[in-house]
C-alpha positions as CSV (number, residue, x, y, z in Angstrom):
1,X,144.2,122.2,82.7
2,X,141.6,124.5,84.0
3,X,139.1,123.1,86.5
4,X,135.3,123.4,86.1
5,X,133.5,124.9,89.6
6,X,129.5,125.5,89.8
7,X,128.4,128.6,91.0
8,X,126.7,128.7,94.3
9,X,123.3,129.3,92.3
10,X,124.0,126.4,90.3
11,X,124.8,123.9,93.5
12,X,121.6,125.6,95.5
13,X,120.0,124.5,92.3
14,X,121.3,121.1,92.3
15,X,121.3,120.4,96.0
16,X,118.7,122.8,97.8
17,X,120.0,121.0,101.2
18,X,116.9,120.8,104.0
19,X,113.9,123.2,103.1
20,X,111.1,124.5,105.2
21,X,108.6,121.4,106.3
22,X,110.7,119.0,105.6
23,X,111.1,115.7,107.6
24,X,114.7,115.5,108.3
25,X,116.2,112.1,110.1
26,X,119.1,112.9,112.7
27,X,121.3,110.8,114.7
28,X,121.4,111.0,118.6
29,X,124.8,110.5,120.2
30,X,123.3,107.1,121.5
31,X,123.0,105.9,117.8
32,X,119.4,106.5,117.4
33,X,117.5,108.2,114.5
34,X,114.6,110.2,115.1
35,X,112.5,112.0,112.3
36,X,112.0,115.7,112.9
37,X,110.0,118.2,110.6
38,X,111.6,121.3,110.0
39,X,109.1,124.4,110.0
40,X,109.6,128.5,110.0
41,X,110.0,129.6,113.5
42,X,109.9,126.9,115.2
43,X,111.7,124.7,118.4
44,X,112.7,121.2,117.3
45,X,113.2,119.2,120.9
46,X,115.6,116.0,121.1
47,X,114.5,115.4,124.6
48,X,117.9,114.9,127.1
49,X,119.7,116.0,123.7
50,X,118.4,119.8,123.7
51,X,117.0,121.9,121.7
52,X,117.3,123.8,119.2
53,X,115.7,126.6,116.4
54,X,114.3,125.0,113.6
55,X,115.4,128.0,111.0
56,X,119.3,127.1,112.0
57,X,118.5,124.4,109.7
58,X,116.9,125.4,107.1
59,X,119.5,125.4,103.3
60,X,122.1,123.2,105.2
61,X,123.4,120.3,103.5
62,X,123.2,117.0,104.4
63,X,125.4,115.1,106.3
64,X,126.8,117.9,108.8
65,X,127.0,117.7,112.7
66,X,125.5,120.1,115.2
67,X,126.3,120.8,118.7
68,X,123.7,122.2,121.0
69,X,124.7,124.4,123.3
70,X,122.4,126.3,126.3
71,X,121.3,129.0,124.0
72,X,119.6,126.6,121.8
73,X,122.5,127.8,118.8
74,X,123.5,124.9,116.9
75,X,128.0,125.0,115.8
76,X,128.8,123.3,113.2
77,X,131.6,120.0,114.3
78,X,134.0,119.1,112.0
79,X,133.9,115.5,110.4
80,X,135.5,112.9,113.0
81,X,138.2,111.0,111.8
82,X,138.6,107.2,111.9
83,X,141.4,106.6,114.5
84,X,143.5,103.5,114.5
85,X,143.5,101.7,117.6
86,X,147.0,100.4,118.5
87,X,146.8,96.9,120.2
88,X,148.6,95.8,123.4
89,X,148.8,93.0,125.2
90,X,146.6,94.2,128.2
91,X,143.5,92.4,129.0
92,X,140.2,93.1,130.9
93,X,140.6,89.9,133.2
94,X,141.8,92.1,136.5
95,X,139.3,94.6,136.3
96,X,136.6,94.9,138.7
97,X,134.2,97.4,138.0
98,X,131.7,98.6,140.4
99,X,130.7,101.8,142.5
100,X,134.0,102.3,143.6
101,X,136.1,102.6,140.7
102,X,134.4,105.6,139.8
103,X,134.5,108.1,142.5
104,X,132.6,111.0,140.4
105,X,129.2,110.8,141.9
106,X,125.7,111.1,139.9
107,X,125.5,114.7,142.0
108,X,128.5,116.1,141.0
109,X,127.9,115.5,137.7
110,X,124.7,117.2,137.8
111,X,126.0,120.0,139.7
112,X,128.9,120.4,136.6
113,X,126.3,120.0,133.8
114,X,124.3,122.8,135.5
115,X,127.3,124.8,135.9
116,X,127.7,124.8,131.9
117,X,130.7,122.4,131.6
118,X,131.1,120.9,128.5
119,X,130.5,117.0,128.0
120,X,134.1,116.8,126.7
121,X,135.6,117.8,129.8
122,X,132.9,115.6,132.0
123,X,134.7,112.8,130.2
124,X,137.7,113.9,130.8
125,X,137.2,114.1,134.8
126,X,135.8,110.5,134.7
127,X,138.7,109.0,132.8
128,X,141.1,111.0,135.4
129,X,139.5,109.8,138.3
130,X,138.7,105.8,136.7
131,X,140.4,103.6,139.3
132,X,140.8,100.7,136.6
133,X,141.0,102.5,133.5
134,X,144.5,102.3,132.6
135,X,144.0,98.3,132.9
136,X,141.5,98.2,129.9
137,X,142.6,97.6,126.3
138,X,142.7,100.4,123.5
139,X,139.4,98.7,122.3
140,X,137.8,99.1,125.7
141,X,139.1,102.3,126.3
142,X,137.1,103.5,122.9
143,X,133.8,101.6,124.1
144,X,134.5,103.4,127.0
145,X,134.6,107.1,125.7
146,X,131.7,106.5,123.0
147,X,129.5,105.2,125.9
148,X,130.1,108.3,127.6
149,X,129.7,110.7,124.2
150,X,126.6,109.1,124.0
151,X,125.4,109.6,127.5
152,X,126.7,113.4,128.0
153,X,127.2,115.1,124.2
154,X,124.5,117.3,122.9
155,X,125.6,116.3,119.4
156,X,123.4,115.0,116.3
157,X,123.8,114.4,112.9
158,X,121.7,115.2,109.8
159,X,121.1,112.2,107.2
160,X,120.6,112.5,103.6
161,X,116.9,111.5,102.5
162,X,117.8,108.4,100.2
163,X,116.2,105.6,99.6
164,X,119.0,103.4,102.1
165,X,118.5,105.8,104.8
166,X,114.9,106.0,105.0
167,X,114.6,102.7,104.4
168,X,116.6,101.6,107.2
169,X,115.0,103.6,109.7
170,X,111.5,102.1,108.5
171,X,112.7,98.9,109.2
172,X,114.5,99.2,112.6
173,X,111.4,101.3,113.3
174,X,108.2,98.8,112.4
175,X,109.6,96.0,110.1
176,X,105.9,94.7,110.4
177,X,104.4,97.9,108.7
178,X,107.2,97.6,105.8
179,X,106.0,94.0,105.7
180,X,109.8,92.9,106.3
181,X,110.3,94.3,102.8
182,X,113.8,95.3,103.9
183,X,116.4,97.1,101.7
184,X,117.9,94.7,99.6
185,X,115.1,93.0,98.7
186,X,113.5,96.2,97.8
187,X,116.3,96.7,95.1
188,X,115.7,92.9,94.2
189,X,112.4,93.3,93.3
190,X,113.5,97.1,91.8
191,X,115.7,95.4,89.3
192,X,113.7,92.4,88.5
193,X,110.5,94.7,88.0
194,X,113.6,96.6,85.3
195,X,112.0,100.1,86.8
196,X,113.6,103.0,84.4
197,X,112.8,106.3,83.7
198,X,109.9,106.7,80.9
199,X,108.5,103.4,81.8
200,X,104.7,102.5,82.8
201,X,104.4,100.7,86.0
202,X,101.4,99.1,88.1
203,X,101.6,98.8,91.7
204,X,100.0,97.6,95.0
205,X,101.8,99.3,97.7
206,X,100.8,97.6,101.6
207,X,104.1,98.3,102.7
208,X,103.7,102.2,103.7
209,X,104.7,103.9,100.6
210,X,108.5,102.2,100.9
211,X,107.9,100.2,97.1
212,X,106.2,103.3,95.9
213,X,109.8,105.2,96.8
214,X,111.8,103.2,95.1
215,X,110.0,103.0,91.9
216,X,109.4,106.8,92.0
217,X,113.4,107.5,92.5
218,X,114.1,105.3,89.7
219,X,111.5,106.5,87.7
220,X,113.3,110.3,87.9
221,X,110.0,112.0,87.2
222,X,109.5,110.5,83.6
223,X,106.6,108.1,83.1
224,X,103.5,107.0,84.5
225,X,102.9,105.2,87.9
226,X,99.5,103.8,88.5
227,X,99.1,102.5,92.2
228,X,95.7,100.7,93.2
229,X,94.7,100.8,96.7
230,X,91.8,99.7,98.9
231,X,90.5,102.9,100.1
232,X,88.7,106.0,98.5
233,X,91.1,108.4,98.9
234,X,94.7,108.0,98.0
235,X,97.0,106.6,100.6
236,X,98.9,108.4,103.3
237,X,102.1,106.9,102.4
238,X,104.6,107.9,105.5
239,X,107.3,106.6,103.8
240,X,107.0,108.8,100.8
241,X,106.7,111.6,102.4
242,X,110.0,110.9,104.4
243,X,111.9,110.8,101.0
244,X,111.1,115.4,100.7
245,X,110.3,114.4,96.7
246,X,109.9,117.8,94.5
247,X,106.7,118.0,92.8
248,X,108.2,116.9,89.6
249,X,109.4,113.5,90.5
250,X,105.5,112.3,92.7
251,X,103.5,114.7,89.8
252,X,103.7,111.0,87.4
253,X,101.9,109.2,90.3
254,X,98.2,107.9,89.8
255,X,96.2,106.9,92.1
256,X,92.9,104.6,92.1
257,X,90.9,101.7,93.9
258,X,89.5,98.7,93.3
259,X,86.1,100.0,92.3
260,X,87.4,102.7,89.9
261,X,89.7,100.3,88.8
262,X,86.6,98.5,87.5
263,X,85.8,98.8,83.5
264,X,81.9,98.9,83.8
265,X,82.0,101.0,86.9
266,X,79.9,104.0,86.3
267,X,82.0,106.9,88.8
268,X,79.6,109.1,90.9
269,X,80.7,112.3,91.4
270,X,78.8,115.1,92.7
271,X,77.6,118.0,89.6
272,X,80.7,119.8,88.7
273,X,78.3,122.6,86.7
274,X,75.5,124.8,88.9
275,X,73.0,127.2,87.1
276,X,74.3,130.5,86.9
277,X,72.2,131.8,89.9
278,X,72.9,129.4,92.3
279,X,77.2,129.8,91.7
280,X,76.8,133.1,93.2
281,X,80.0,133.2,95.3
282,X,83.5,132.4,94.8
283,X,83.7,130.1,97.1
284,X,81.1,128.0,94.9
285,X,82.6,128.9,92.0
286,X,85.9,127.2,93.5
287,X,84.8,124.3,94.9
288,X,82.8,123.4,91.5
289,X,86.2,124.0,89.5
290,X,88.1,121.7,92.5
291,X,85.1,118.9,91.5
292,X,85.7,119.2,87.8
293,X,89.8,118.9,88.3
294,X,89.4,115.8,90.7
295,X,86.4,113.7,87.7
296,X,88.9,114.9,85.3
297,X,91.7,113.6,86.8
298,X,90.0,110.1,87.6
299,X,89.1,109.7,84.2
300,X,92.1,110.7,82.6
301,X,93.9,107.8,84.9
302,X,91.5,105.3,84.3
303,X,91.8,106.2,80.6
304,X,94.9,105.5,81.2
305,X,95.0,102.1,82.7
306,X,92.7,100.7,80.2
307,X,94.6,101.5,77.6
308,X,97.5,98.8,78.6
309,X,100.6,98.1,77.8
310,X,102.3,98.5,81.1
311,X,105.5,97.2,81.8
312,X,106.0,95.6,84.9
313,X,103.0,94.8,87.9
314,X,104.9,95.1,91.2
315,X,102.4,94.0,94.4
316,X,103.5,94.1,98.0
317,X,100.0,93.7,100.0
318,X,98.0,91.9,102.3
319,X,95.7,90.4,99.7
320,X,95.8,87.1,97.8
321,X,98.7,87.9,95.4
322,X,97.0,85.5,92.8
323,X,93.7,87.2,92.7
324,X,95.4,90.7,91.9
325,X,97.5,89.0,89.3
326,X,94.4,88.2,87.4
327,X,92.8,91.3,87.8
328,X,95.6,93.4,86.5
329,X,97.3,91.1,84.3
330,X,95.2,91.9,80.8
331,X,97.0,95.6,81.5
332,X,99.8,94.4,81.1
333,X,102.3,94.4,77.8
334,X,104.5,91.6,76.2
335,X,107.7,90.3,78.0
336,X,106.6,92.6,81.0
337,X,107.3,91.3,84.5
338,X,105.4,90.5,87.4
339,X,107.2,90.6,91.1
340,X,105.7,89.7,94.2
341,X,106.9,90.1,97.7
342,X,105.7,88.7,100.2
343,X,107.0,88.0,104.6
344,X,105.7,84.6,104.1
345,X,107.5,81.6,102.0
346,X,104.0,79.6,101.5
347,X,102.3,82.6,99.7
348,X,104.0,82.8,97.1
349,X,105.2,79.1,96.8
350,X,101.4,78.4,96.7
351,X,101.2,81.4,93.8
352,X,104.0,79.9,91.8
353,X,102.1,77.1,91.5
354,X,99.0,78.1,90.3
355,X,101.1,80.2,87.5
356,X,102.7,77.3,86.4
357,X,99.3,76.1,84.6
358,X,99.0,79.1,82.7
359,X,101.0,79.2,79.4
360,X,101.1,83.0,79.4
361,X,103.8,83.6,82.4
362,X,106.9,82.2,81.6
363,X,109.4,80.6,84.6
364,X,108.3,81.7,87.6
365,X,110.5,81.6,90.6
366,X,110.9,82.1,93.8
367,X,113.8,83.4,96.0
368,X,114.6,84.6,99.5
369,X,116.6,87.6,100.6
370,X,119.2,87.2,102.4
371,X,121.5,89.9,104.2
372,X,124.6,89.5,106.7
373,X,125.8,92.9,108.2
374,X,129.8,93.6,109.3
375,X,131.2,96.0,111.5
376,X,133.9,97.5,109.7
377,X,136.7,99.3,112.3
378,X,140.2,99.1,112.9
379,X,140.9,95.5,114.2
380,X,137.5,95.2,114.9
381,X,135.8,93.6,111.8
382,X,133.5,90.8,112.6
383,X,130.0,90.0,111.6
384,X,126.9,92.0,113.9
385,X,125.4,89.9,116.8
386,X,122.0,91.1,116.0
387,X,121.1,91.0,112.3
388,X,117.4,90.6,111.0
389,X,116.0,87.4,110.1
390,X,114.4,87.4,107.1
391,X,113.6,90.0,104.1
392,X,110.8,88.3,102.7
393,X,110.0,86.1,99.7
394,X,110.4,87.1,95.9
395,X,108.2,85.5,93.2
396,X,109.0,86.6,89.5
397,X,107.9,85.9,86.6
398,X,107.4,87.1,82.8
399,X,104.0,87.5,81.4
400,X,103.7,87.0,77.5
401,X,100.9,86.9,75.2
402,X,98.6,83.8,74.9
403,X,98.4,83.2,71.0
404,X,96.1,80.3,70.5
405,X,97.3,79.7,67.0
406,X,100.7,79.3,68.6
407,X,98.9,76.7,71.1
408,X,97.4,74.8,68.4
409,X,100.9,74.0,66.9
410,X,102.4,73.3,70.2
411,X,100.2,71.1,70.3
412,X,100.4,69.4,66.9
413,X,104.2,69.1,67.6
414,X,103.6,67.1,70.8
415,X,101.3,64.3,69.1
416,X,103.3,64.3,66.2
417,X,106.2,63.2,68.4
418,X,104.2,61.1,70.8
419,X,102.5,59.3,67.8
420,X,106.7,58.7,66.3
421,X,108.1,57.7,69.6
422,X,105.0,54.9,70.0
423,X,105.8,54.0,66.4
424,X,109.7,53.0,67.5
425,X,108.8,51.4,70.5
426,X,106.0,49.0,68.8
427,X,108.6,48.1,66.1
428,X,111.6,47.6,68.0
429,X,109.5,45.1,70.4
430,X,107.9,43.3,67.4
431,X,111.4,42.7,65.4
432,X,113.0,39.1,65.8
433,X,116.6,38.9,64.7
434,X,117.1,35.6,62.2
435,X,120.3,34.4,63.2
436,X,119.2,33.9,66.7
437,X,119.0,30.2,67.9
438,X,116.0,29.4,69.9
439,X,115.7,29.8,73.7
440,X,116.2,26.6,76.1
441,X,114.5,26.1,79.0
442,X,117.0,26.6,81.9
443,X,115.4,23.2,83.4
444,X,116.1,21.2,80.5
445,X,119.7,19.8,80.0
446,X,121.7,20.4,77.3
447,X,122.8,17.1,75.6
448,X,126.1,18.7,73.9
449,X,127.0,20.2,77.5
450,X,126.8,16.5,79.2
451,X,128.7,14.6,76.2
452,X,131.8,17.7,76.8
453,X,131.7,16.7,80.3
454,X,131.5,13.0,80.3
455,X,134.4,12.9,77.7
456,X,136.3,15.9,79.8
């Protein structure tokens, strides 16, 4: 059977790698990530790391690590293998570590590094001359050699732009900015707002462009995404531009405010037409055809959101959830959803609530994210110490259409069986049965009881 191969045009195609002003996450020996940007002819700097020439970089693939060395020339590493750890019976109890059991001074090392010795063989001096080394365990002995990689190697490693990656980084980064919307309850609220390719979407995005990501990923560049904000011009959005999204996939993305977002507000833009003599220039000429393509492209989008029939509303913000709800809720289609996230339980307990009275959004619920991270090694699985506390709160519910006629015979139905179940209740109390002797009074004796006893 013959096997199918792509040519390298075809996998450039597919998988351009890291392009020119791109922001590309690395990780540091230490286990850090830092974001760097990638542009021509340039020096990227990892501080006590090295550095390096930007262009090195430039059509790699992702995933690949880099050694520094003093030329600022990066060499490709190969991928590092997952040893097993052999266990013994040795224990740390007799070691004592201090000053002593190392006799490789702070100066020496110094001396060696600015001689050009490589970090490997540093390591390999300090593990010679450990006094105590040979008492530790195999798992010590590794902690022992990675705290040393990390403190000597010139080493980082390049990590693919997905939404996991750069989500993580966010979070461990400012969780507060993301508004703890942490990664799985980002796909929580992903899959309960059913975001899909083709599909029209409304969203309020507080959370630095990280909700945006998702739902353009999904999205794949088909569609229309219309994202209100609070500001005149459209948001930043650092998160987004983390993710190094083609033009194709963010060209479906609409932006507009609350005023715009307004039916009976009036837009005032400056004159997009001059009179011949006075668009002299091309300059003028320009910046009248910029003005035209910016009042086009407002209308067109708020065109676009008045004419409905969205399918989900997805809010992460700072604002009363409720009040948004009602603003953008007449947008909205049939059996489309609404999902709310939010870093506080009350908000949206308080907005369930509230859309409990209204017949048009079926069920809604709340739920809370919750998230337990392992560390998976070689005799060495067990939960993490450290772990996040929360990942917010998740209100969802289905918005339907509010027929009144369809009221009216709810309605109808509930009397009718109100008035019936009244009915049964008055005549089951009012019926006597005929064969029923009389009631005695518990006070008064019963003459047939005493004659039975008198004779018994």
């Amino acid at each position: 059977m013959s096997t199918f191969k792509l040519t390298k045009s075809a996998q450039k195609a597919r998988d351009p790698g890291i392009q020119v002003n791109d922001l590309v996450l690395v990780r540091l020996p230490n286990g850090e990530i830092k974001s760097v940007k990638i542009t021509k002819n340039s020096t990227v700097s990892l501080g006590k790391y090295g550095s390096f020439h930007s262009d090195e970089l430039v059509g790699q693939p992702y995933g690949l690590t880099y050694e520094i060395d003093g030329k600022k020339k990066l060499t490709q590493l190969p991928p590092r293998t997952l040893d097993e750890v052999e266990d013994t019976e040795a224990t740390n109890e007799l070691i004592n570590d201090g000053t002593f059991v190392q006799p490789l001074t702070v100066d020496e090392i110094q001396t060696l590094k600015r001689s050009g010795a490589h970090a490997s063989d540093i390591i390999k001096m300090q593990i010679e001359q450990h006094a105590n080394y040979f008492l530790k365990t195999e798992y010590s002995k590794d902690k022992y050699k990675k705290r040393k990689e990390a403190k000597y190697s010139k080493v980082f490693t390049t990590i693919e732009p997905t939404l996991f990656n750069v989500s993580e980084y966010w979070f461990a980064k400012d969780q507060n900015r993301l508004r703890d919307l942490r990664i799985d309850s980002l796909s929580q609220v992903l899959n309960l707002a059913g975001i899909r390719p083709g599909g029209r979407y409304l969203a309020v995005d507080d959370a630095s462009g990280l909700l945006v990501s998702g739902i353009l990923e999904r999205m794949g560049g088909e569609g229309t995404l219309i994202t209100i904000c609070s500001i005149d011009s459209p948001p930043a959005y650092p998160v987004l531009a983390q993710m190094n999204f083609p033009s194709p996939i963010t060209d479906v993305m609409k932006t507009l405010n609350w005023a715009t977002a307004e039916e009976d507000y009036t837009p005032i833009m400056p004159p997009t037409e001059y009179p011949d003599d006075d668009a002299k220039s091309e300059r003028h000429k320009h910046r009248l055809n910029k003005r035209k393509a910016i009042s086009d492209l407002l209308s067109k989008t708020r065109d676009d959101l008045f004419s409905g029939e969205f399918d989900a509303l997805v809010i992460v913000s700072e604002h009363e959830p409720y009040s948004i709800i009602e603003r953008l809720s007449p947008y909205l289609a049939g059996s489309s959803s609404v999902v709310v996230h939010s870093p506080y339980p009350q908000i949206v307990v308080d907005l369930q609530a509230r859309l409990r009275q209204h017949p048009e959004y079926l069920s809604p619920s709340v739920t809370e994210a919750w998230l337990r991270r392992y560390q998976v090694l070689p005799g060495r699985t067990h939960p993490m110490m450290a772990m996040s506390g929360s990942g917010g709160f998740i209100m969802h519910t289905i918005k339907i259409y509010d027929d009144p006629n369809a009221q009216y015979a709810l309605m109808q139905r509930r009397a009718k069986h109100k008035k019936q179940k009244t009915e049964e209740e008055v005549s089951s109390t009012s019926e006597v049965p005929s064969t029923s002797a009389p009631a005695t009074n518990a006070s008064t004796p019963n003459p047939q009881s005493s004659n039975i006893e008198a004779k018994s």
